[in-house]
N, C-alpha and C positions, 0 to 999 in steps of 0.2 A: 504494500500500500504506500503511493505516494503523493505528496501534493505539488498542485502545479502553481504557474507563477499569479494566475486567475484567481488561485487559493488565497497566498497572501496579499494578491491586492483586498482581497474581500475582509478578510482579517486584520488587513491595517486601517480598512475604511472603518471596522466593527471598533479598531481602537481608539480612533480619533473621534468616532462620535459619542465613545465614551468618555473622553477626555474633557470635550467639550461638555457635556451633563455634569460631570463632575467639577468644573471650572464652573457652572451656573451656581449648582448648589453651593458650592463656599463662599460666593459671590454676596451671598445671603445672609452670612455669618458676619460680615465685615471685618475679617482681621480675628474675631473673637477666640480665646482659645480655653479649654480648660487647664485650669491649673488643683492640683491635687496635693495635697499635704497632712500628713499623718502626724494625728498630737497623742500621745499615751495609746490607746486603743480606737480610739476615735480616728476617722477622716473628713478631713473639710474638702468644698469643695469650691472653687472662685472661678469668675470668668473673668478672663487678663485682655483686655484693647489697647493698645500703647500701652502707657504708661499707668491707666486706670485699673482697678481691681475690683471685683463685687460680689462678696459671698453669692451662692445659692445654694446651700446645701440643702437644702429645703424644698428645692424648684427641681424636681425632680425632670420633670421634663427637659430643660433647659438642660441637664445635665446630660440628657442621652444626645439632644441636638449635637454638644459639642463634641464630645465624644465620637458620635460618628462622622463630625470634622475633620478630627484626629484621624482615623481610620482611613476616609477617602483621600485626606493627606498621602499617608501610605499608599494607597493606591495609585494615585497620581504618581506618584515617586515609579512605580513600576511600570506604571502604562507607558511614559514618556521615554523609559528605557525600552521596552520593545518597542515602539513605533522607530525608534535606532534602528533597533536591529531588523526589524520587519523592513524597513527601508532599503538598507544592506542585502538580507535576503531577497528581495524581490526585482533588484539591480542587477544582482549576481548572479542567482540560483538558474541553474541548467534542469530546462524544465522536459520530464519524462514522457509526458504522457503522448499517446498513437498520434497525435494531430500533427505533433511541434516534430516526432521523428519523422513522419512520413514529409514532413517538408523540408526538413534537412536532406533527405534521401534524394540520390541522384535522378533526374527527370527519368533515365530510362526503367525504371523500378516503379514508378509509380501507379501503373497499371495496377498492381497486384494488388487484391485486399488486404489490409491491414491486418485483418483477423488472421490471413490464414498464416501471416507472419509470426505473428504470436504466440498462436495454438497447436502449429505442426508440432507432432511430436514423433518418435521414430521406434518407442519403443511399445507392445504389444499387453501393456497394461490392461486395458479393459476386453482385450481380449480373449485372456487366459483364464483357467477355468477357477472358479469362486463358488463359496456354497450361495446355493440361491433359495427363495424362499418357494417349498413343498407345494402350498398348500395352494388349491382351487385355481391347478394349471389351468382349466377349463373355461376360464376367463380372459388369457392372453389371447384378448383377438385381434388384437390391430397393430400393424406390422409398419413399422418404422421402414427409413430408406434403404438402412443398412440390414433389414433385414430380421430386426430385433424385436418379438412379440410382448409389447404390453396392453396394459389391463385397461385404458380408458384413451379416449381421442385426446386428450391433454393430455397426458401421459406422452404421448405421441409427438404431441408440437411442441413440448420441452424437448424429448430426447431429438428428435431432428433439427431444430437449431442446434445442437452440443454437435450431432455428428455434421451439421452443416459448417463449423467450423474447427473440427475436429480434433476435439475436445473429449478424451475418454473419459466412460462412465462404464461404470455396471449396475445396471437394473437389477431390485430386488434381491440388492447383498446382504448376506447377515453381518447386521452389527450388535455383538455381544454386549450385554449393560450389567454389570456385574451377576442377579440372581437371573436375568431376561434375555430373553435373544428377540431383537427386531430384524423386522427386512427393510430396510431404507429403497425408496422409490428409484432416488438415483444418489449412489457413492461416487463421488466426481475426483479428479486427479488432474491437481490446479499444473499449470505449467513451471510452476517453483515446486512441484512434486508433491507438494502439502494434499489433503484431501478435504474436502468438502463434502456433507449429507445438504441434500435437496429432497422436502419432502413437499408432495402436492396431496391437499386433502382435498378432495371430491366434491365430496355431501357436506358442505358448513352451514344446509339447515339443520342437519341430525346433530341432536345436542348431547345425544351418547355417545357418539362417531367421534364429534369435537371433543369430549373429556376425553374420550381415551389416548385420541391423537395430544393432546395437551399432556398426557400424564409418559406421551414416549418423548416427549420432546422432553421433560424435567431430566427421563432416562438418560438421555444422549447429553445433556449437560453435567452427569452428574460421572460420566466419563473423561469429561474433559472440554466437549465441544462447547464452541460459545458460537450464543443466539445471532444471529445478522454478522459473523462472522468468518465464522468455517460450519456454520448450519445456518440453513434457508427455508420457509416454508411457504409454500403459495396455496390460493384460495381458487376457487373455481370462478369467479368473480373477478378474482386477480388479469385471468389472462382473457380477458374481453378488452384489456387493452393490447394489439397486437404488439407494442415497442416493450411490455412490461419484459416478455422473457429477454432480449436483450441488455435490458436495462440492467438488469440481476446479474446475467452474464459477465456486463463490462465491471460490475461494480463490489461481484462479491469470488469469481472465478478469474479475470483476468486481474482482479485487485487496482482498479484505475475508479480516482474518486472523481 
């Protein structure tokens, strides 16, 4: 996962308009600061303008105002240091992502899809034999481009995008969860070799269907995998938008934010 230089402009823009919110609200203090001082067990508590001083120990409010004076102070102090460096990096930074290398890339190269730059892989992972899940063959009806029987038409137009950019998977792999054994929809094998569960629930009106899918997914976390990370799960609803499976694609399997 990396960011581009689009990232930190959006990042220094998010810092400066914090900079400036926090430059209104002090604005509003005039100078005022808290000053604190401990007598025997007791603390007072005073607010300093110049050279003037005026208890409030008592003004309780007034006390927290300054106080988080103090604080955004701190703040400021920090923000103004990263928009430095956020400046620095966004001047500098050699930015990664498919669009900025494909324009680096020499004109006679650019024909080629980008994806299939990324995704070639050479070695026979997803197609070597793996235990697959037993139960209720008799539902694998629909057959992908490469030839591979799954269980629903979305099931389908996920696995044929991955092979349209060729992207190994294995359909219906066991993944063991310490007392459980799941079959994952699709175990993916990111091009950094890392792996990826992609799971598509069907029926998100069945609300027994949804708990239980909810209770494999705690499973798969409780191995290790983390949610919108290196596990993904889509809706049937989800892929009514046709760019959603893409979007997934570029953002949790090729790791480009």
């Amino acid at each position: 996962m990396y960011l581009t230089k689009k990232d930190f402009e959006d990042i220094l823009h998010g810092t400066e308009k914090r900079i400036s919110m926090i430059n209104n609200e002090l604005e509003q203090l005039k100078g005022s600061m808290l000053v604190c001082r401990k007598k025997g067990n007791r603390i007072y508590y005073s607010e300093r303008r110049g050279k003037q001083e005026v208890g409030i120990s008592k003004n309780k409010e007034r006390i927290y105002q300054l106080l988080k004076g103090y604080y955004l102070k701190l703040q400021l102090d920090a923000l103004e240091n990263n928009r430095i460096l956020l400046n620095v990096c966004k001047n500098k930074y050699v930015d990664l992502s498919s669009e900025y290398m494909l324009e680096k890339m020499s004109e006679k190269y650019k024909d080629i899809p980008i994806e299939e730059i990324m995704t070639r892989s050479y070695d026979d992972w997803g197609k070597r034999r793996y235990e697959k899940n037993p139960y209720y063959e008799e539902n694998l009806k629909f057959e992908t481009n490469n030839g591979i029987l799954v269980r629903s038409k979305s099931e389908r137009q996920i696995a044929n995008a991955l092979e349209e950019l060729n992207i190994q998977y294995r359909y219906d792999a066991a993944i063991n969860c310490d007392d459980v054994k799941h079959y994952a929809d699709f175990l993916i094998k990111r091009p950094d070799g890392s792996l990826l569960i992609w799971e598509h629930f069907g029926r998100e009106h069945d609300r027994q269907y949804m708990a239980k899918n909810r209770e494999r997914i705690k499973d798969y976390i409780s191995i290790g995998y983390r949610l919108w990370d290196d596990l993904v799960w889509t809706l049937e609803s989800d892929l009514n938008d046709s760019k959603t499976i893409r979007r997934i694609v570029k953002r949790f399997i090729l790791c480009e934010i």
